[in-house]
C-alpha positions as a Python dict, from the first residue, in 0.01 Angstrom:
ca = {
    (1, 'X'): (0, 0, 0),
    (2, 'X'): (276, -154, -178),
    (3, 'X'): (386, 165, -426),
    (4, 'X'): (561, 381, -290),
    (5, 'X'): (417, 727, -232),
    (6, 'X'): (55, 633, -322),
    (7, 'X'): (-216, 904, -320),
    (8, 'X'): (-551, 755, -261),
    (9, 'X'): (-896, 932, -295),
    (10, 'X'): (-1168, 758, -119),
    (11, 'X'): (-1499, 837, -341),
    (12, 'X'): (-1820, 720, -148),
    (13, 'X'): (-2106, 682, -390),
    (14, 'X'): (-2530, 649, -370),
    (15, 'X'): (-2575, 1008, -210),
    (16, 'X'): (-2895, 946, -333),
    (17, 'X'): (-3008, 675, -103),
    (18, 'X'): (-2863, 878, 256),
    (19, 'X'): (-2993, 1189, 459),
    (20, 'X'): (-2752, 1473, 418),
    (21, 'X'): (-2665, 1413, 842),
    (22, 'X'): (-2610, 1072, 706),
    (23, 'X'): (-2368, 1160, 441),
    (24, 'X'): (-2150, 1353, 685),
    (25, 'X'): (-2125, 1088, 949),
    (26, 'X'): (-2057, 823, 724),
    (27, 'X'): (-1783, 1043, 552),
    (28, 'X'): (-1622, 1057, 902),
    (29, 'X'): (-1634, 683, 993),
    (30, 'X'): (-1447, 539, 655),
    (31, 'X'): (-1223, 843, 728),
    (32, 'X'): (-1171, 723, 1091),
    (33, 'X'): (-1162, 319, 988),
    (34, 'X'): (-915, 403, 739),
    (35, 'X'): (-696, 582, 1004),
    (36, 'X'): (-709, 277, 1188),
    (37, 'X'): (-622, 24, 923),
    (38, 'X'): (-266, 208, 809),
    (39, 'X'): (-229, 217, 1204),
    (40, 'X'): (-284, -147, 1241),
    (41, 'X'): (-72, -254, 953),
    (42, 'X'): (243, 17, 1052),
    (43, 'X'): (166, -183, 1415),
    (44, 'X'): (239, -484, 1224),
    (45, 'X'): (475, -440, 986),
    (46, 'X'): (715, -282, 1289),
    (47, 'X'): (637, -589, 1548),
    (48, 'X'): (736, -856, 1228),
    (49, 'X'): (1095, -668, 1165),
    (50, 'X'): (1107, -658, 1501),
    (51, 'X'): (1017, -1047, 1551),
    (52, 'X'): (1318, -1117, 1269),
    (53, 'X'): (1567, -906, 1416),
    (54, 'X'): (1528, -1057, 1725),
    (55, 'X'): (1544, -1388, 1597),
    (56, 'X'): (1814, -1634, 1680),
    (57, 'X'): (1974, -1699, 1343),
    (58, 'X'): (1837, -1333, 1172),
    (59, 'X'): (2067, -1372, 852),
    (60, 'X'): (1815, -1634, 730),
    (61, 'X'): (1540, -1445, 706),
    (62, 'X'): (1731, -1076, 511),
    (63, 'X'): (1504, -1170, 225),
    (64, 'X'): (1165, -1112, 434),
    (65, 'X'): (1298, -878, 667),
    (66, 'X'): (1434, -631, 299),
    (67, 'X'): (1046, -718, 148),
    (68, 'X'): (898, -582, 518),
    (69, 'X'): (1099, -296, 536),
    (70, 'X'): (995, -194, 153),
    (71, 'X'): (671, -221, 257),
    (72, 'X'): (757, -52, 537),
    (73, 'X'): (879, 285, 389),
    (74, 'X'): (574, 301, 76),
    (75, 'X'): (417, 586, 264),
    (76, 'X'): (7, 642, 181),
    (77, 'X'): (-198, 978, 149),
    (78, 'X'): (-511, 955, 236),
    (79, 'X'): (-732, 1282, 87),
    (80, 'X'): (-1056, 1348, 226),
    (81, 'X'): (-1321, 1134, 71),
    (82, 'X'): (-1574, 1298, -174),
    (83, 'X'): (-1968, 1209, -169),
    (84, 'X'): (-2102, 1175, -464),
    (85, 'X'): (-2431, 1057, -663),
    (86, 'X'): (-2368, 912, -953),
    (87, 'X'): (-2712, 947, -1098),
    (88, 'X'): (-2656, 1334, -1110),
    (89, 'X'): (-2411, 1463, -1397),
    (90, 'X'): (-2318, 1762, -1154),
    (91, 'X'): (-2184, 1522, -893),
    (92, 'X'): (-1970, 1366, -1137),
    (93, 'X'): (-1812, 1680, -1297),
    (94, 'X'): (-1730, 1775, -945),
    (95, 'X'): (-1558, 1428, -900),
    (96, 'X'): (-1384, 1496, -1259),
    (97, 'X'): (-1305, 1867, -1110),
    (98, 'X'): (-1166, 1686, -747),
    (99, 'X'): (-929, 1468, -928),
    (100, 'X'): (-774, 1726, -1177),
    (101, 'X'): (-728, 1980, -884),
    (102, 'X'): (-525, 1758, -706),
    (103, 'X'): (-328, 1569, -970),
    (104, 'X'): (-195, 1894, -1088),
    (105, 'X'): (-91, 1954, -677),
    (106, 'X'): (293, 1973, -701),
    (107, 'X'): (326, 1891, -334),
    (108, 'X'): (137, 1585, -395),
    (109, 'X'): (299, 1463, -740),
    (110, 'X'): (631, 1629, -785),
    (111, 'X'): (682, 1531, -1118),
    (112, 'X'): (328, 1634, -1247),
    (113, 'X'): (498, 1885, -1421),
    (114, 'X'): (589, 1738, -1751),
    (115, 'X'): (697, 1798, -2040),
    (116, 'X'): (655, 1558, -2313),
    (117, 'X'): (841, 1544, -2711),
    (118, 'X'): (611, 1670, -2932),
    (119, 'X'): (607, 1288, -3077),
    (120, 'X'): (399, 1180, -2818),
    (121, 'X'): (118, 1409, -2923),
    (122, 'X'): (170, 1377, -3277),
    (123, 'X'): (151, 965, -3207),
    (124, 'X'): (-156, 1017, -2971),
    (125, 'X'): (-325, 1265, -3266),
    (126, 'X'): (-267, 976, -3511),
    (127, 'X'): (-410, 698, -3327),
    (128, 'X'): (-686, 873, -3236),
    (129, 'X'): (-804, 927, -3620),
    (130, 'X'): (-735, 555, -3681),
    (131, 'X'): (-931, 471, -3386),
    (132, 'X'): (-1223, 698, -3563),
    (133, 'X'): (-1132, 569, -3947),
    (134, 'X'): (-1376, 395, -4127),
    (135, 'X'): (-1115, 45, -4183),
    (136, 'X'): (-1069, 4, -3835),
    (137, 'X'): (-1308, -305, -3688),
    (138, 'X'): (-1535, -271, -3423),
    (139, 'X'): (-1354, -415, -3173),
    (140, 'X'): (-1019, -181, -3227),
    (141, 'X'): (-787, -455, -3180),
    (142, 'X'): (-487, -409, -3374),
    (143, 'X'): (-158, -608, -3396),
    (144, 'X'): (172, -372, -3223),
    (145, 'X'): (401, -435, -3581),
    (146, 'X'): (62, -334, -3799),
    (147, 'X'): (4, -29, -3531),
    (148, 'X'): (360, 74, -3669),
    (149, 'X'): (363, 32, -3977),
    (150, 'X'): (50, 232, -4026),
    (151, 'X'): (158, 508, -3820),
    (152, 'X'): (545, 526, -4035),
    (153, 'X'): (322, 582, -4312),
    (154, 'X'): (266, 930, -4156),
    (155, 'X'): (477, 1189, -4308),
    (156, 'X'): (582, 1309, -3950),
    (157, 'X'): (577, 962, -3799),
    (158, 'X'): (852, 794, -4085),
    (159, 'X'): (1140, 759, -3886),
    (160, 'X'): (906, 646, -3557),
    (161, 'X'): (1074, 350, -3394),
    (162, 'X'): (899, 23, -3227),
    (163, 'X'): (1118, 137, -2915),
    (164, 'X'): (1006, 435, -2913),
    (165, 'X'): (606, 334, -3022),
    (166, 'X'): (645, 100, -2705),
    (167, 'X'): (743, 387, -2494),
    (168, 'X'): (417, 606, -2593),
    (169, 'X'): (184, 309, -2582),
    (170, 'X'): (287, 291, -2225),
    (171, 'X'): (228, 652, -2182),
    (172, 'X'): (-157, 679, -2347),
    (173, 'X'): (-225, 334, -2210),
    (174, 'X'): (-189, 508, -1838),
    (175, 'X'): (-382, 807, -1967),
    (176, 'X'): (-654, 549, -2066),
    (177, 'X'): (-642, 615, -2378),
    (178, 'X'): (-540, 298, -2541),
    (179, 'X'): (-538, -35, -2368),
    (180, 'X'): (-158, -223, -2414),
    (181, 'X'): (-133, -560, -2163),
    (182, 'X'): (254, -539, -2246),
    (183, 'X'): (328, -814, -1931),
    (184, 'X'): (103, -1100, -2096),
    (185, 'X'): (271, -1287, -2282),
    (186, 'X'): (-58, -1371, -2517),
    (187, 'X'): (-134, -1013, -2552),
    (188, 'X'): (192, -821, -2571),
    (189, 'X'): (142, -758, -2892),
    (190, 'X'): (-190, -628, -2950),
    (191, 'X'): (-312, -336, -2903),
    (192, 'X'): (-688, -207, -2799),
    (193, 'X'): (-707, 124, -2953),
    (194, 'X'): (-1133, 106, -2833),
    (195, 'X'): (-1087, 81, -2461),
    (196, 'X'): (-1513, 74, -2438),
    (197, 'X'): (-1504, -252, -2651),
    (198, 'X'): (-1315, -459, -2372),
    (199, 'X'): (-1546, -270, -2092),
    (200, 'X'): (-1861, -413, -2359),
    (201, 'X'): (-1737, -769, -2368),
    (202, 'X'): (-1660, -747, -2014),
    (203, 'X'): (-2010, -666, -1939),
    (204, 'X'): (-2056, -936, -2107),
    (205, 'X'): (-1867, -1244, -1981),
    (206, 'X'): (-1878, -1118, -1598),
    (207, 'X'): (-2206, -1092, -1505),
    (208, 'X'): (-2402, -1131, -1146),
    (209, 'X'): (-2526, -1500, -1067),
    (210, 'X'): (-2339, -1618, -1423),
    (211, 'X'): (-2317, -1983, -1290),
    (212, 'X'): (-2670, -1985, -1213),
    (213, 'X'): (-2765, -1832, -1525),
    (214, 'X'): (-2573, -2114, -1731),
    (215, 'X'): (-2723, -2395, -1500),
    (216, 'X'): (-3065, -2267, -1577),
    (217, 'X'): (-3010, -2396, -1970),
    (218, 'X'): (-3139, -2682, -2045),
}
């Protein structure tokens, strides 16, 4: 709700535990409650600029009245939500299928259409085999300077710049391809070239009833 122009596509999972009549009336009451919740919160955000405009001193509150009418003008698409049952491959290629049929809608996302310096594929190519190559640990951590230097030692890659490198990271780490947490300060310079290993440790540290579990330890 707060970037502007989101497209959101609800996905409603465990087919496998409704009735087919159940599927279809459930579809149609998130549909509806979601309807009503970017009603409600127009409703709101209008009635709050309207509440500071209407204030008696209004030019001390510019700074909330700006941030409401940002939020004011992110507009939201809502597609129809897709059913699916995650326990049947099928169900999830037709998810896969649902997503890449409207990603590459132009009316959608204008600027799906393009096209990127061959670089970025050569960079994406390379990073990919070192991601594969025996030397790299099992984790696939790997320090941003070291990333570099590695890839400059690429015939094709020499003259590849850390402003540049920075630029592509950002571009395969929104793909999903490589994980780069550029904004922490701790982590800006490391780069997770194994996306599964920090789903893994995840798995590991965040767990159901954790507190519990620890407790029970003598």
């Amino acid at each position: 709700m707060r970037v502007p122009n989101s497209v959101v596509l609800p996905v409603g999972t465990h087919v496998d535990c409704c009735q087919e009549q159940e599927v279809a009336e459930k579809r149609r009451d998130i549909m509806a409650r979601i309807a009503v919740m970017l009603a409600e919160r127009k409703s709101n955000l209008t009635h709050f600029i309207h509440n500071l405009e209407c204030s008696e001193e209004p030019k001390f509150y510019v700074d909330q009245w700006e941030r409401l009418k940002e939020m004011e003008s992110c507009s939201l698409t809502i597609l129809n939500l897709i059913a699916v049952n995650c326990m049947d491959h099928r169900d999830i290629k037709k998810l896969e299928a649902t997503i890449l049929e409207h990603v590459r809608n132009e009316e959608l996302f204008p600027e799906v259409i393009r096209v990127l310096p061959p670089v970025y594929r050569q960079v994406e190519a390379a990073i990919v085999d070192l991601a594969q190559s025996e030397e790299m640990a099992g984790h696939g951590m790997m320090d941003l300077q070291y990333l570099l230097s590695k890839l400059s030692q690429r015939k094709h890659l020499a003259s590849l710049g850390r402003e540049l490198l920075q630029d592509i990271l950002r571009y395969l780490h929104r793909i999903g391809l490589v994980v780069w947490y550029e904004e922490i300060k701790h982590l800006e310079n490391t780069v997770f070239l194994q996306p599964t290993f920090l789903i893994t440790m995840f798995k590991l540290l965040v767990r159901y009833r954790l507190v519990q579990q620890l407790e029970s330890i003598s």
